[in-house]
OpenMM code with the backbone's topology and positions (N, CA, C; nanometers):
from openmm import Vec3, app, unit

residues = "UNK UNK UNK UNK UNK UNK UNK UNK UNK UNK UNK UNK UNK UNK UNK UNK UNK UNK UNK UNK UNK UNK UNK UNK UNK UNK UNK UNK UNK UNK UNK UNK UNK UNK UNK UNK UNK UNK UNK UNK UNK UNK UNK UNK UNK UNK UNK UNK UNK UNK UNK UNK UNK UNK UNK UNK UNK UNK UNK UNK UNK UNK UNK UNK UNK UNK UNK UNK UNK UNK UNK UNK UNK UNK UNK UNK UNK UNK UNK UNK UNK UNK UNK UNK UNK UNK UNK UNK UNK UNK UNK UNK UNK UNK UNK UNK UNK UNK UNK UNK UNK UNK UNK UNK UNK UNK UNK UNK UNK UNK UNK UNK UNK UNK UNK UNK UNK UNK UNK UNK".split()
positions = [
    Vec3(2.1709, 0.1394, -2.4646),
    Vec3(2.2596, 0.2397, -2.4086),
    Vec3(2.3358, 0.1767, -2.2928),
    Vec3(2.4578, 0.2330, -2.3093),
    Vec3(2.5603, 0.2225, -2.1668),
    Vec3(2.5062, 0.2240, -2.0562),
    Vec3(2.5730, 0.1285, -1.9066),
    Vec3(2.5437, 0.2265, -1.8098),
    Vec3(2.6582, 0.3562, -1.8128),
    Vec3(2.7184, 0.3863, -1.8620),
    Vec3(2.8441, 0.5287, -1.8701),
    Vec3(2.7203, 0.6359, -1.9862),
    Vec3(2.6488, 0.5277, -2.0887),
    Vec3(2.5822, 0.6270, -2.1965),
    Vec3(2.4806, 0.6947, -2.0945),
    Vec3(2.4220, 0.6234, -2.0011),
    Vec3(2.3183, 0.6765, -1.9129),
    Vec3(2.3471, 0.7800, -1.8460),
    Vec3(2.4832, 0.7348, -1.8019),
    Vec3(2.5192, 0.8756, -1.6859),
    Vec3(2.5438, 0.9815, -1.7488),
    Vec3(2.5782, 0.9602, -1.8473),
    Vec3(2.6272, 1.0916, -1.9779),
    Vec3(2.4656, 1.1811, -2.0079),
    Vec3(2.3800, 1.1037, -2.1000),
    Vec3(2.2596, 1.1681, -2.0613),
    Vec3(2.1725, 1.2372, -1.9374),
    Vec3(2.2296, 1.1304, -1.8049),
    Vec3(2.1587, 1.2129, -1.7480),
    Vec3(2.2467, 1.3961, -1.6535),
    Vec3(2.3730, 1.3676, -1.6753),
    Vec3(2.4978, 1.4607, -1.6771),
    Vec3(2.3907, 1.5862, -1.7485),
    Vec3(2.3936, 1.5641, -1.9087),
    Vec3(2.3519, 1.6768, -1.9669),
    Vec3(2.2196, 1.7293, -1.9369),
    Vec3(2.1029, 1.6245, -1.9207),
    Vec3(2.0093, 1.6653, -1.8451),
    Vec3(2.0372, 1.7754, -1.7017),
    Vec3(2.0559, 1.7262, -1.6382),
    Vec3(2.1140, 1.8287, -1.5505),
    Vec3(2.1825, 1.9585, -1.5766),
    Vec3(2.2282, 1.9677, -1.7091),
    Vec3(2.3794, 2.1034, -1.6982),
    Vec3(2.2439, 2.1716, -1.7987),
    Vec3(2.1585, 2.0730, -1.8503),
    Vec3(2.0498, 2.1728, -1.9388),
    Vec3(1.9145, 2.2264, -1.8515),
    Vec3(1.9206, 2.1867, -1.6717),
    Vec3(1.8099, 2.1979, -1.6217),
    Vec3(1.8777, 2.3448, -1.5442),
    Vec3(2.0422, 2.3257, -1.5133),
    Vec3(2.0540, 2.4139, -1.4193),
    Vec3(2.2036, 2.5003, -1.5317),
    Vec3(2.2270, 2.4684, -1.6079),
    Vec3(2.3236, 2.5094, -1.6768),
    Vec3(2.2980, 2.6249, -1.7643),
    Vec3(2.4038, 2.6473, -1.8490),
    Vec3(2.3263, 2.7371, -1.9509),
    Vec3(2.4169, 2.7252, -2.1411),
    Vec3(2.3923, 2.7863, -2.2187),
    Vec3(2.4545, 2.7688, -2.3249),
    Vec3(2.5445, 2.8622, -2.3211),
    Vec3(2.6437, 2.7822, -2.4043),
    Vec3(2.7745, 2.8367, -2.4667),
    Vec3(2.8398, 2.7875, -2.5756),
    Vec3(2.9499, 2.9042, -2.5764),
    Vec3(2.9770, 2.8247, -2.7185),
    Vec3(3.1699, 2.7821, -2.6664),
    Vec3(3.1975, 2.7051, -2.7566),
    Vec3(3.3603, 2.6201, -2.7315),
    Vec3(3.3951, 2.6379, -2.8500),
    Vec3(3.4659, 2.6731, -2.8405),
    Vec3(3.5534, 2.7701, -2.9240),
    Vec3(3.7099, 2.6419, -2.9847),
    Vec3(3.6909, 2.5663, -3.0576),
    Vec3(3.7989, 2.4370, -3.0905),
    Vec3(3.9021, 2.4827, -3.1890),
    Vec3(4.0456, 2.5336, -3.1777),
    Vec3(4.1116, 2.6213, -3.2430),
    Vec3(4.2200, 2.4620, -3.2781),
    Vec3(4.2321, 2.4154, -3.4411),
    Vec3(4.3077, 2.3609, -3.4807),
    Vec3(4.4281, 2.3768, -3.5528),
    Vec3(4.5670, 2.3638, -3.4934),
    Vec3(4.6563, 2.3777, -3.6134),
    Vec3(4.6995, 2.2929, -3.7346),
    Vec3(4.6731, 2.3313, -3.7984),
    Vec3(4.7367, 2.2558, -3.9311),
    Vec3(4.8635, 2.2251, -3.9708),
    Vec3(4.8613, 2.1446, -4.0606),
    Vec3(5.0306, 2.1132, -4.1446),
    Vec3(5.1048, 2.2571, -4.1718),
    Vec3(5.2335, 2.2534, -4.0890),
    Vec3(5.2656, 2.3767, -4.1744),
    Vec3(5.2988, 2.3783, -4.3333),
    Vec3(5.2621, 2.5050, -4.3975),
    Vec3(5.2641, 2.5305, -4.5497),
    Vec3(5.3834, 2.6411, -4.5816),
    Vec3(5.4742, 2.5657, -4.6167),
    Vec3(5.5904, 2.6813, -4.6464),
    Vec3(5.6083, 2.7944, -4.7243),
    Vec3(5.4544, 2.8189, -4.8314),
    Vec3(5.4132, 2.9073, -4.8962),
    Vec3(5.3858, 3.0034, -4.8052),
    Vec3(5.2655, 2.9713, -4.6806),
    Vec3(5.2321, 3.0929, -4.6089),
    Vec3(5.3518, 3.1489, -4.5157),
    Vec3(5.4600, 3.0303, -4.4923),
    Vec3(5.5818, 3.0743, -4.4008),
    Vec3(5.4601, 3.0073, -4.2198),
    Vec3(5.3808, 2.9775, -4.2697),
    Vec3(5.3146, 2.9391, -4.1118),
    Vec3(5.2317, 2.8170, -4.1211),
    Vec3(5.1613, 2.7301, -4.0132),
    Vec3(5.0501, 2.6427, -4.0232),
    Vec3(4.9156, 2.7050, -4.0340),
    Vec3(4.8288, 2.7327, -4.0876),
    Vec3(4.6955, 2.7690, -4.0481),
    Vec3(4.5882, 2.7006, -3.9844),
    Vec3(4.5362, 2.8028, -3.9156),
    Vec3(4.4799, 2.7752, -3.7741),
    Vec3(4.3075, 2.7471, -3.8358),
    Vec3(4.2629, 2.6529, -3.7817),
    Vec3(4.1059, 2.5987, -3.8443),
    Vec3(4.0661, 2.6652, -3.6807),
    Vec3(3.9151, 2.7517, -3.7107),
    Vec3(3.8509, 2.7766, -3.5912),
    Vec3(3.7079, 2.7267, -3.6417),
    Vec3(3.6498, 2.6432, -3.4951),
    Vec3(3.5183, 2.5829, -3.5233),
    Vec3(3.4432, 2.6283, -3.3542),
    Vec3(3.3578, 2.6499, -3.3994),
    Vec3(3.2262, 2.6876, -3.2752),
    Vec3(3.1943, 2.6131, -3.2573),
    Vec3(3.1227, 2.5575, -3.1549),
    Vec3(3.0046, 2.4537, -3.1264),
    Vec3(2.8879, 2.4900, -3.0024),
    Vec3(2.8352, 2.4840, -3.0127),
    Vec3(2.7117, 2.4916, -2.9195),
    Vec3(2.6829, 2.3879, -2.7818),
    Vec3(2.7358, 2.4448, -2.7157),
    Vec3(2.7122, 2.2988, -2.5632),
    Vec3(2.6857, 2.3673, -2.4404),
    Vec3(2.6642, 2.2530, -2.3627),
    Vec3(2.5440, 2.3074, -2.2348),
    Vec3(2.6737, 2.3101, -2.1365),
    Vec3(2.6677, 2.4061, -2.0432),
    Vec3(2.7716, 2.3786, -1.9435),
    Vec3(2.7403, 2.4847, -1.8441),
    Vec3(2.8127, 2.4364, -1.7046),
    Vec3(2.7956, 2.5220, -1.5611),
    Vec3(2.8826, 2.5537, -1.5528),
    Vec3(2.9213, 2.6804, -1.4732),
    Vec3(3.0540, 2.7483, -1.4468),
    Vec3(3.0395, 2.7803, -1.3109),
    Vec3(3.1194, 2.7552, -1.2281),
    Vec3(3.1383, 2.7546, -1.0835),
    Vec3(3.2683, 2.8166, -1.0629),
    Vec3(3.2539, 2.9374, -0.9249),
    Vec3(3.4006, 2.9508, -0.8770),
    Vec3(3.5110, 2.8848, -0.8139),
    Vec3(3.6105, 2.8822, -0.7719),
    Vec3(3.7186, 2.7969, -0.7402),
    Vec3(3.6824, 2.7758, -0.5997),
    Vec3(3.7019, 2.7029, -0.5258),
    Vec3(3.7137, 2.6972, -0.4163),
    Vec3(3.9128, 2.7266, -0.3566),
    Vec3(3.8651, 2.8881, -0.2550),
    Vec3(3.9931, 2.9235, -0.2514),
    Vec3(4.1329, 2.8430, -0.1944),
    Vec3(4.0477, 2.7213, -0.1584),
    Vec3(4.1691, 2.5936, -0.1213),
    Vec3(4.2296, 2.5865, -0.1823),
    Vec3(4.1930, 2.5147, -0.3591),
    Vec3(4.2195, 2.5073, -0.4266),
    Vec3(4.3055, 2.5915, -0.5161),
    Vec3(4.3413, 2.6995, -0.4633),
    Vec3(4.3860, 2.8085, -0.5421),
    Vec3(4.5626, 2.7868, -0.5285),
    Vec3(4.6245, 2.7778, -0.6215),
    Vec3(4.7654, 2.7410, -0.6082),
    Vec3(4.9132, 2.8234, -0.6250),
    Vec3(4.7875, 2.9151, -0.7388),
    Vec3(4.8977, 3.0673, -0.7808),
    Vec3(4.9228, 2.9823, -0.9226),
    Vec3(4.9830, 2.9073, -0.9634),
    Vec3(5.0323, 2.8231, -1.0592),
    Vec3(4.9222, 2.7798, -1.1699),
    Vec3(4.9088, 2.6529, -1.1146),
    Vec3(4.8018, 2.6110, -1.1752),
    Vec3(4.6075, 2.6486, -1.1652),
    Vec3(4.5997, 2.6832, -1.0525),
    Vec3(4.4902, 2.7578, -1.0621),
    Vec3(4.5183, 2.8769, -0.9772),
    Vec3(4.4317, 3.0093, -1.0317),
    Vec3(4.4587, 3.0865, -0.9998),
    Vec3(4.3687, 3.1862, -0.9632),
    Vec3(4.3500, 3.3202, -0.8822),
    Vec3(4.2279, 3.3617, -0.8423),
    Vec3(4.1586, 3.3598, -0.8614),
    Vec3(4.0921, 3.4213, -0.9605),
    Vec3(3.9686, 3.4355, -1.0449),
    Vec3(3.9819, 3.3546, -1.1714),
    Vec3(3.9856, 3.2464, -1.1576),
    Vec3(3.9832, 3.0999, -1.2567),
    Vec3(3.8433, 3.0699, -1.2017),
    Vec3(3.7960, 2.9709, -1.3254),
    Vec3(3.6452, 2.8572, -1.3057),
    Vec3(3.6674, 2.7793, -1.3231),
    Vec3(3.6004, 2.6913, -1.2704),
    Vec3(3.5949, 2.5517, -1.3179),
    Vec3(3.4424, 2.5499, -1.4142),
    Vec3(3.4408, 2.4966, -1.5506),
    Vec3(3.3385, 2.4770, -1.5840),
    Vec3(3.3014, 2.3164, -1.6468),
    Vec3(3.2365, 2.2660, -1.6357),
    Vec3(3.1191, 2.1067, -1.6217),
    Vec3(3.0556, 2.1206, -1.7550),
    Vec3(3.1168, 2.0267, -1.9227),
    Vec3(3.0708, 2.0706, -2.0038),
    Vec3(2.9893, 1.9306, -2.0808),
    Vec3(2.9230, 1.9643, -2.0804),
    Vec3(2.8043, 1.7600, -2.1568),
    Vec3(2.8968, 1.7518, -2.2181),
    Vec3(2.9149, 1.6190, -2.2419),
    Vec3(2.9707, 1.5738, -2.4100),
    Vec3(2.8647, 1.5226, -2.4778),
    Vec3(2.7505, 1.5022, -2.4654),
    Vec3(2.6410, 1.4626, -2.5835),
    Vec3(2.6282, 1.5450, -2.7037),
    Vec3(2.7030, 1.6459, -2.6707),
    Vec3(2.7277, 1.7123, -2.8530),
    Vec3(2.8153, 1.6428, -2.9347),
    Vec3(2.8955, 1.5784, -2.8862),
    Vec3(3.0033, 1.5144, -2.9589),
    Vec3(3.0973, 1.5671, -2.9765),
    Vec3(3.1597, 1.6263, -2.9270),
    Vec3(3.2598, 1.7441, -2.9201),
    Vec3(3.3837, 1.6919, -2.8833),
    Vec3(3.4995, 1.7015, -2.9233),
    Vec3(3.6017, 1.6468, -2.8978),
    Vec3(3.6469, 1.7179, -2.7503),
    Vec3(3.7665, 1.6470, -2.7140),
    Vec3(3.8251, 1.6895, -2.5678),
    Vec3(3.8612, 1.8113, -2.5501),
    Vec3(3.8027, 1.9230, -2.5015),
    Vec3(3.8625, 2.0582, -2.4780),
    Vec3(4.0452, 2.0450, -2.4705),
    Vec3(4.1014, 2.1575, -2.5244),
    Vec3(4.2697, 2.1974, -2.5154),
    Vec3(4.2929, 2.3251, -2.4222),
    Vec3(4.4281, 2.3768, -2.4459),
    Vec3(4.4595, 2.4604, -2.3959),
    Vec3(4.5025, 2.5503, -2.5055),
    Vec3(4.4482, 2.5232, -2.6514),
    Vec3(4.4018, 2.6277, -2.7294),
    Vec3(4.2918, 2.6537, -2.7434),
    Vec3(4.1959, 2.6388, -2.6952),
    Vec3(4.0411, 2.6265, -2.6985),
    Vec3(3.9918, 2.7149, -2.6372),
    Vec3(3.9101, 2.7355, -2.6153),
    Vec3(3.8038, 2.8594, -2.5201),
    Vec3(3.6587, 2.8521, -2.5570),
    Vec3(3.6121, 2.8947, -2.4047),
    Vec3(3.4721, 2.8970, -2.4280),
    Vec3(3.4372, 3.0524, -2.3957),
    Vec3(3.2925, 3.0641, -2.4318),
    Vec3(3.2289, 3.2077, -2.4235),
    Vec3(3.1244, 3.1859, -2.3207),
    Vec3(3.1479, 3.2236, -2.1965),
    Vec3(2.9834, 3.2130, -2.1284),
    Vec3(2.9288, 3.3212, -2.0582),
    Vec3(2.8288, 3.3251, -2.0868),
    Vec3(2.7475, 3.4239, -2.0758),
    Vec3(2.8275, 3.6030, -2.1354),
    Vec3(2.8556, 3.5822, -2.2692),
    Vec3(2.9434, 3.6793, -2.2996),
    Vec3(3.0679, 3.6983, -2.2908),
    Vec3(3.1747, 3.6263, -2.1881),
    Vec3(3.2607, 3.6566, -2.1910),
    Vec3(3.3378, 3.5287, -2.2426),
    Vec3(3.4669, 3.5656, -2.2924),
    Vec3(3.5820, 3.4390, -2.3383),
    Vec3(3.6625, 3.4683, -2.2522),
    Vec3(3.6724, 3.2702, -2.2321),
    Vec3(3.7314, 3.1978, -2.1456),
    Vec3(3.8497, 3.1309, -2.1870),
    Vec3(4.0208, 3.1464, -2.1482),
    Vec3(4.0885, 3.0366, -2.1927),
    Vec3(4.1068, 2.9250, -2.1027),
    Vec3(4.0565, 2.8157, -2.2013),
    Vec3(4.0758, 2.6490, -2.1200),
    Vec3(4.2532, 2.6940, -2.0423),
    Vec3(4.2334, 2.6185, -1.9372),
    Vec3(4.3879, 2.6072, -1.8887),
    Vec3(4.4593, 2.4623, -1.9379),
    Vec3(4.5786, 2.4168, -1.8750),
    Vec3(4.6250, 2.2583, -1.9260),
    Vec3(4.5166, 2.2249, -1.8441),
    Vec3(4.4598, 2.2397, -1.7126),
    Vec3(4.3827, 2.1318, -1.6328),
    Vec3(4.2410, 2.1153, -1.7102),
    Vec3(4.2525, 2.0107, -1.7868),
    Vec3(4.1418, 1.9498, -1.8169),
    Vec3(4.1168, 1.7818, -1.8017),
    Vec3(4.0043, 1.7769, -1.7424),
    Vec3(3.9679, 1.6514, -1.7141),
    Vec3(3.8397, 1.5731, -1.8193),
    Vec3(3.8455, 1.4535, -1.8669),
    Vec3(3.7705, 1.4044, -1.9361),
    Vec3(3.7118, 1.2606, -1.8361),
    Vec3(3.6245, 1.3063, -1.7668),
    Vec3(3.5471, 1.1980, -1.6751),
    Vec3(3.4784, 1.0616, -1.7308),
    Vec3(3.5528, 0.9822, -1.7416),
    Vec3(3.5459, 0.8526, -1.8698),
    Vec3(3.5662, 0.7052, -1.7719),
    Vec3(3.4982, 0.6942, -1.6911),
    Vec3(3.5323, 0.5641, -1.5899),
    Vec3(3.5427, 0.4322, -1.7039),
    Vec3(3.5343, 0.4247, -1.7460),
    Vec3(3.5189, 0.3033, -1.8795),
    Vec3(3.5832, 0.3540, -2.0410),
    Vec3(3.6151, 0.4249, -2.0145),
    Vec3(3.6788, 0.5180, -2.1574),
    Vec3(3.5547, 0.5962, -2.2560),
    Vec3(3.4376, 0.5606, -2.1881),
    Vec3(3.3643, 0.6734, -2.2369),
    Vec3(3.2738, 0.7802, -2.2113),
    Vec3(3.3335, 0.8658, -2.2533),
    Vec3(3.2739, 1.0210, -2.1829),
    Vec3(3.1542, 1.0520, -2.1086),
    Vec3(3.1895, 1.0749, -1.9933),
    Vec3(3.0637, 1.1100, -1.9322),
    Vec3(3.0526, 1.2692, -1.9406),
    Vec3(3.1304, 1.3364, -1.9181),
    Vec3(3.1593, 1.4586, -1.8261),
    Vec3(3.2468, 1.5393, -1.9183),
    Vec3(3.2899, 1.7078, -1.9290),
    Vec3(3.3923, 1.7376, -1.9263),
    Vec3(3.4511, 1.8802, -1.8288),
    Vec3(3.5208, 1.8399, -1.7426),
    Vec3(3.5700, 1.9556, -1.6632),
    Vec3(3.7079, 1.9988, -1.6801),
    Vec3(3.7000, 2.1303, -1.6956),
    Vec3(3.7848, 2.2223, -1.7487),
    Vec3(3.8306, 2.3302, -1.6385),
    Vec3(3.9779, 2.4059, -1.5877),
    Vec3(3.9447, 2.5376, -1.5665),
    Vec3(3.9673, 2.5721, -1.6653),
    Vec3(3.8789, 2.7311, -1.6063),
    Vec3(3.8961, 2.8518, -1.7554),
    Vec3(3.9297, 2.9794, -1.6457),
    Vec3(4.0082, 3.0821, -1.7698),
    Vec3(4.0955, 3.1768, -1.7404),
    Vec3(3.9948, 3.2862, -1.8072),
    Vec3(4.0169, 3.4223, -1.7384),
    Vec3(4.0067, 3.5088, -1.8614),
    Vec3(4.1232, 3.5791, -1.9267),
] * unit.nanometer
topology = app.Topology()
chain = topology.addChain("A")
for resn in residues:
    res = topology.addResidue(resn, chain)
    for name in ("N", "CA", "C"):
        topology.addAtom(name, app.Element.getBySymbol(name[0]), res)
């Protein structure tokens, strides 16, 4: 294993000691099909560990982040591709839309981390 594979494991260790489950919600568009007149949209669930924290109101911009936005801290040891800003997660019951600000924490190009805000 990496030292980046290490930090990644021990990342999820953590988001599974103090975190909780959710699901990510990965909404794909397809080729458009001129039969349907549209592209169709592939929706896939996945199951991953993640923390959700409030904004710090510094941070608050009106724009890009905004009052009641989160930031949420999601493992990548599921294998899960890079969260979008068609994507969403569900936590603790409620759905979340990813915003553009997403970060993929990759000091070496491979994934340690993934931090996201989310909207409701």
């Amino acid at each position: 294993m990496s030292f980046y594979g290490g930090l990644a494991a021990t990342a999820d260790r953590l988001l599974k000691k103090f975190g909780a489950g959710a699901v990510l919600t990965i909404r794909t568009t397809g080729v458009y099909d001129p039969n349907l007149g549209e592209a169709p949209i592939t929706v896939q669930n996945i199951n991953v560990t993640a923390c959700v924290f409030d904004i710090a109101h510094k941070e608050i911009d009106g724009t890009n982040i905004k009052a009641n936005d989160k930031r949420a801290y999601i493992s990548t040891k599921t294998a899960i591709p890079l969260p979008s800003v068609n994507d969403r997660i569900t936590w603790q019951g409620v759905v979340y839309q990813i915003t553009p600000t997403v970060i993929d924490l990759a000091p070496s190009g491979e994934s340690v981390l993934y931090e996201v805000i989310i909207r409701k």
